[in-house]
C-alpha positions as CSV (number, residue, x, y, z in Angstrom):
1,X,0.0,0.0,0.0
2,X,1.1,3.3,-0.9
3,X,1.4,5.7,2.2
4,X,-0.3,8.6,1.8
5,X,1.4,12.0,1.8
6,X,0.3,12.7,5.2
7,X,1.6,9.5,6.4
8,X,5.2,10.8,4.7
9,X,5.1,14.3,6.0
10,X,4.5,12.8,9.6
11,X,7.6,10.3,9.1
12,X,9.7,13.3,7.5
13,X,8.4,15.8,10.7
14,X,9.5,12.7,13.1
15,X,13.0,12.2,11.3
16,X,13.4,15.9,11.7
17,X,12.2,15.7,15.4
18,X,15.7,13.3,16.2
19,X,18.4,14.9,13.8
20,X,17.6,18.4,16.0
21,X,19.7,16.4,18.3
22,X,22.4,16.3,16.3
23,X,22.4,20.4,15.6
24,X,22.1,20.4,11.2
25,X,22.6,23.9,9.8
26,X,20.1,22.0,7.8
27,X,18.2,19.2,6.5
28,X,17.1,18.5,2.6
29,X,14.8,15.8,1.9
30,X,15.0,14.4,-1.8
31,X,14.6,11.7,-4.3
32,X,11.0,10.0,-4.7
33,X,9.6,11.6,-1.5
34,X,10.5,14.9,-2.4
35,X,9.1,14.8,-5.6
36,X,6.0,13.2,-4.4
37,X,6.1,9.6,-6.8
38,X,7.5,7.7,-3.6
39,X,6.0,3.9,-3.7
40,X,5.7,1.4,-0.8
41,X,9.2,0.4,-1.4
42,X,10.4,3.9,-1.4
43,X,12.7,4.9,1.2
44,X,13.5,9.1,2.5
45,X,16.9,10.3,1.9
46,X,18.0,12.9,3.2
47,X,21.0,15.4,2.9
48,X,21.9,16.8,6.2
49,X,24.2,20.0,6.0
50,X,26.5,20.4,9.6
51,X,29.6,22.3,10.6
52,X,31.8,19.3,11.5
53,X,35.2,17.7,12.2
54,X,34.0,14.4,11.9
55,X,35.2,12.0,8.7
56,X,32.4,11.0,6.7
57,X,31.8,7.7,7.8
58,X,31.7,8.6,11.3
59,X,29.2,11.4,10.6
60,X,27.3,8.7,9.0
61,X,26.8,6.8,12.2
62,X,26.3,9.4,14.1
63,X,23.0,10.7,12.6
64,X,22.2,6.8,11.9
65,X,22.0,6.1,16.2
66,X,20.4,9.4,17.1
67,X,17.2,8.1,14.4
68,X,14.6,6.6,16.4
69,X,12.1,6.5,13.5
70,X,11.8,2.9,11.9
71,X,12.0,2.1,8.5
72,X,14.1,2.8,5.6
73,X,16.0,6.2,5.6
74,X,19.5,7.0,4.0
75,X,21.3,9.9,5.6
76,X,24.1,11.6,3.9
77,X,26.0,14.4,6.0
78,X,28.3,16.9,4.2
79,X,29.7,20.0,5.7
80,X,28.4,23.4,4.0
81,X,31.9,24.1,2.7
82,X,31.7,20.5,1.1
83,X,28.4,21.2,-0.2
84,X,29.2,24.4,-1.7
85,X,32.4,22.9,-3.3
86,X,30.1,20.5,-4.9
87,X,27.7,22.9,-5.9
88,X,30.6,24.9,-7.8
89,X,31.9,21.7,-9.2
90,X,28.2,21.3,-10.7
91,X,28.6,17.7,-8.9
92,X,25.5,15.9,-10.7
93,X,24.3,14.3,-7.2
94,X,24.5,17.9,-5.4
95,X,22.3,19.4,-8.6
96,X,19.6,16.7,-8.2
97,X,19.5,17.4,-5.1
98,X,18.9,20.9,-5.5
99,X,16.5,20.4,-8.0
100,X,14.1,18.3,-6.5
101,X,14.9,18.8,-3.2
102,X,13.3,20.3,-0.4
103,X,14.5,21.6,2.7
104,X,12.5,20.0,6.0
105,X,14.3,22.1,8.6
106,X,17.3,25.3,8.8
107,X,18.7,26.0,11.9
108,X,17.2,29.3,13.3
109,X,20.8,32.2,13.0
């Protein structure tokens, strides 16, 4: 069964809800979700933009332990000077994202 886009928007609001924990600059949902042709095997995936030290990986399982919500949800954490850099590069990923993307939470200045 398909969930309907309520049922998404509550499982986005709840994913938000844990990754405050973990202080994002901000968080972008994209793919299917995003642009509203998710199925019942669709998953949320999710860019998640944080000032950090961290190596990739670790950032990775990080934001993967402080998710409560069950289900399947691909995180991908970059730091905004990675993301810009990608964004200048015209990085094919980073314009998807930006094109079909939307962002589900910025931290408040």
């Amino acid at each position: 069964m398909i969930p309907s886009p309520q049922a998404i928007e509550t499982k986005v609001q709840q994913v938000v809800n844990d990754l405050k924990a973990y202080h994002p600059q901000q968080v972008i949902l994209f793919g299917s979700t995003a642009r509203g042709d998710a199925d019942q095997y669709s998953d949320l995936d999710f860019v998640i933009l944080k000032d950090t030290t961290q190596p990739f990986l670790e950032r990775l399982k990080e934001v993967a332990l402080l998710c409560t919500v069950p289900g399947a949800i691909d995180f991908l954490v970059y730091t905004p000077q990675e993301w810009r850099q990608m964004q200048e590069m015209e990085a094919p990923f980073a314009q998807r994202v930006l094109t079909e993307g939307r962002t589900v939470y910025e931290a408040q200045p």
